[in-house]
C-alpha positions in Angstrom: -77.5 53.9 66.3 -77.4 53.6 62.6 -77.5 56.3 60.2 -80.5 55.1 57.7 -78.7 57.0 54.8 -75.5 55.0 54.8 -75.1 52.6 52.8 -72.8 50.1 55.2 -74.8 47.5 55.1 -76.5 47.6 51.6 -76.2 46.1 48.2 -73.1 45.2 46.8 -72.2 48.8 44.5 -72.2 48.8 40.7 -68.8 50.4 39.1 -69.3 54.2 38.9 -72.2 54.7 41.9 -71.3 56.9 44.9 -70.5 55.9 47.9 -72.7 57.9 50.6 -76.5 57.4 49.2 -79.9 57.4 50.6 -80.8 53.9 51.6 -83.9 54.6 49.6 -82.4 55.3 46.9 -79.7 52.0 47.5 -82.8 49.9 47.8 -85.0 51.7 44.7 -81.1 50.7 42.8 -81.5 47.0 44.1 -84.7 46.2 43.4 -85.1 48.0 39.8 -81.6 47.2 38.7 -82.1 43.5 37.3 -85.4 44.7 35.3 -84.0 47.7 33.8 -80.7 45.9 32.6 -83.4 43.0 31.4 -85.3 45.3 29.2 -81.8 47.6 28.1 -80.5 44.3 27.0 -83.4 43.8 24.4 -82.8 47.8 22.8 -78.6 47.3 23.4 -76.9 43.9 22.2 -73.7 44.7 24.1 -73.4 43.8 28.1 -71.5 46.7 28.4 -73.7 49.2 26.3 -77.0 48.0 28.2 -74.9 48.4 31.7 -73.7 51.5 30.5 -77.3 52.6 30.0 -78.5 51.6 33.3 -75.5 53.5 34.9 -76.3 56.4 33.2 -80.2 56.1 34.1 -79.9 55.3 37.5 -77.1 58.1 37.7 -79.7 60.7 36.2 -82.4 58.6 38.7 -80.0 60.1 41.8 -79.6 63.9 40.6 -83.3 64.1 40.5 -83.9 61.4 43.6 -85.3 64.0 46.6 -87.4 66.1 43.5 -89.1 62.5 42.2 -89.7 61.8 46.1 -92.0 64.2 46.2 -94.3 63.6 43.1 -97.3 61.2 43.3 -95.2 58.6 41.0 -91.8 58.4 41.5 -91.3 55.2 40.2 -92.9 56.3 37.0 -91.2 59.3 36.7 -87.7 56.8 36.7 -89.2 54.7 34.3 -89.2 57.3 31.8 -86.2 58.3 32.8 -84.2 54.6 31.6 -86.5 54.6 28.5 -85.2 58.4 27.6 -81.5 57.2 28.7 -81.7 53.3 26.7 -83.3 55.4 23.6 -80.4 57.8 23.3 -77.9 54.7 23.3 -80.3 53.0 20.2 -81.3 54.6 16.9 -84.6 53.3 17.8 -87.2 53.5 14.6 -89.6 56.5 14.7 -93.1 55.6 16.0 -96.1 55.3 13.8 -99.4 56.7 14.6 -100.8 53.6 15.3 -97.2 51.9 17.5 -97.5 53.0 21.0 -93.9 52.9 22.4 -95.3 52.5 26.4 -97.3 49.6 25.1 -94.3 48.2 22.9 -92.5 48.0 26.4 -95.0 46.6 28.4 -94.9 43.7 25.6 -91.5 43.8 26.0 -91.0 43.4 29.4 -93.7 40.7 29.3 -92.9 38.3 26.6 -89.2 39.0 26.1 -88.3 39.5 29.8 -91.0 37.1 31.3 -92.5 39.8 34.0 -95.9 39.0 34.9 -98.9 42.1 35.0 -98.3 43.4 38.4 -94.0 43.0 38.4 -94.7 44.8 35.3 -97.0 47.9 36.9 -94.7 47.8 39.7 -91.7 48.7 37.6 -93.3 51.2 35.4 -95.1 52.8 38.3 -99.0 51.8 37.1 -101.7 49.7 38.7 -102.0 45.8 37.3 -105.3 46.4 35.7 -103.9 49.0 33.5 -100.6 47.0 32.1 -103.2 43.9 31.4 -105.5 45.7 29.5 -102.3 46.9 27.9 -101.2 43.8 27.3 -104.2 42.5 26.1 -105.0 45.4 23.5 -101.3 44.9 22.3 -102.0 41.2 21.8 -105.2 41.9 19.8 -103.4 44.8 17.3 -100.5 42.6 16.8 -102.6 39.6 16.1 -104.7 41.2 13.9 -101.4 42.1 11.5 -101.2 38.3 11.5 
């Protein structure tokens, strides 16, 4: 019988992660990992600095893992917390009234990282139909600075 909290048979481990987690979690790690370093790599021009970041997220991501379990969004509620963890790595410019940052990523992790709609919602922790109207209200205010 196998113990489904070991991670024996799981993904390969990044420097830094402990050794004993939740297979949830491992999985949540290998499935998010490439999309978070994708979009830390835009804020963070270092490899290291953007790993770094992820590490750190994903480190934050584990303290809180059994408490985001058992909110209706998990997967958002991580979201925030790499955005809050890649913006204290960046001196990121302040937001004005009319920038939305949410919206700046979903551009972001469309055109710059090449996610489609629903990769997008599933790694932010929204529905499709929200991140294309998103998109598509991005598109138009940036367009209409053209």
């Amino acid at each position: 019988m196998t113990n489904r909290h070991t991670r024996a048979a799981g993904p390969p481990q990044e420097p830094g992660e402990p050794e004993d987690v939740p297979l949830e979690f491992a999985a949540f790690c290998e499935l998010h990992r490439p999309r978070y370093l994708s979009y830390a790599r835009v804020w963070l021009t270092g490899h290291g600095e953007a790993t770094t970041a992820v590490q750190e997220a994903f480190a934050e991501i584990a303290v809180q893992w059994r408490e985001l379990l058992t909110t209706p969004n998990p997967t958002a509620l991580a979201w925030q917390i790499l955005r809050a963890t890649v913006a204290e790595h960046t001196r990121q410019v302040p937001v004005t009234p009319d920038r939305h940052p949410a919206d700046d990523d979903l551009a972001i992790l469309h055109y710059v990282v090449g996610l489609a709609a629903p990769e997008i919602a599933d790694v932010i922790g929204t529905d499709t139909a929200s991140v294309a109207g998103r998109l598509r209200r991005t598109m138009l205010r940036e367009a209409t600075g053209w």
